[in-house]
C-alpha positions in Angstrom: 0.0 0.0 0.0 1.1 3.6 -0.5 1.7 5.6 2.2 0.9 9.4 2.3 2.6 12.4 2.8 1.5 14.5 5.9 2.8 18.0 7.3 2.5 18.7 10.7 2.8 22.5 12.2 2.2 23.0 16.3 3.2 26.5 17.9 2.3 28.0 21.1 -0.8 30.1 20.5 -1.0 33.6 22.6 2.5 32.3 24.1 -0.3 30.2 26.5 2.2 27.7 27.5 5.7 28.2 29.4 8.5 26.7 27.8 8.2 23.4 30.3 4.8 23.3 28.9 5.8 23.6 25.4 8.3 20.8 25.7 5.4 18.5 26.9 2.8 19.7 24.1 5.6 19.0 21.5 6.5 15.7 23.1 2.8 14.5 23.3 2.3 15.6 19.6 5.6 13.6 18.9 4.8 10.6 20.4 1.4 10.1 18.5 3.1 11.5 14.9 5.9 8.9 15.4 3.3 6.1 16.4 1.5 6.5 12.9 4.4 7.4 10.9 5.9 4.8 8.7 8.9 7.3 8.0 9.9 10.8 9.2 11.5 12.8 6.6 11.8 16.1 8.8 11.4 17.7 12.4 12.6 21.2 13.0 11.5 24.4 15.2 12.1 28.1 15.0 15.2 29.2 16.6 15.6 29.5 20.2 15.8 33.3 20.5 12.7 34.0 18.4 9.9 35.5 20.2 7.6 32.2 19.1 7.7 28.6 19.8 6.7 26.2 16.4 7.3 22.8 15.7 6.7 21.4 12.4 7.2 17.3 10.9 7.1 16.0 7.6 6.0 12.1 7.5 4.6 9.2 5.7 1.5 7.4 7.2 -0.4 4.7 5.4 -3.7 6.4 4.1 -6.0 4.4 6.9 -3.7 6.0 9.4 -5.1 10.3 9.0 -8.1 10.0 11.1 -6.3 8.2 13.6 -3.2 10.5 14.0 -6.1 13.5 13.5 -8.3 12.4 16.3 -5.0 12.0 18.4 -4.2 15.9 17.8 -7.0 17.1 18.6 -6.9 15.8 21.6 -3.6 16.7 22.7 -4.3 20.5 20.9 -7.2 20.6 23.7 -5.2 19.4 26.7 -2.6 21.8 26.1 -5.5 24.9 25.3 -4.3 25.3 21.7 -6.4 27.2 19.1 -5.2 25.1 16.2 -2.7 22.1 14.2 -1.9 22.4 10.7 -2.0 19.4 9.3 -1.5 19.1 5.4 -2.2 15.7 4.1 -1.3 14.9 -0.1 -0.6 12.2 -2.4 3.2 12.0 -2.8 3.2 10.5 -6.8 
């Protein structure tokens, strides 16, 4: 079976979290994108002196696998009082 490309994007809306809670959120969001993921082709994060905190992947997840890894973000986007995940799913052909 194919698998599909997904981008992930997190950041820390209204600077809401501290930095300790940041770490979890992105650890949380982590855990569940690498539990779908067949592959990860890129993590990264905006630079430790910038005035924001984002986190962004870029992965391959079999196709039955987006609702799943979805539902998952949502969940963890609410626990940490988030307004919003980006999450770009495509075909990779």
């Amino acid at each position: 079976m194919n698998t599909t490309n997904v981008v992930v994007s997190i950041g820390n809306t209204d600077s809401r979290l501290t930095q300790a809670e940041f770490a979890k959120y992105v650890h949380e969001c982590r855990s569940w994108i690498t539990h779908y993921s067949e592959q990860v082709h890129f993590f990264g994060g905006s630079s430790t002196h910038e005035p924001w905190q984002n986190c962004a992947w870029i992965v391959e997840i079999q196709p039955d696998d987006v609702y799943g890894l979805l539902d998952e973000l949502k969940t963890v986007r609410e626990k940490y009082r988030q307004d919003s995940v980006f999450v770009m799913v495509g075909d990779g052909d």
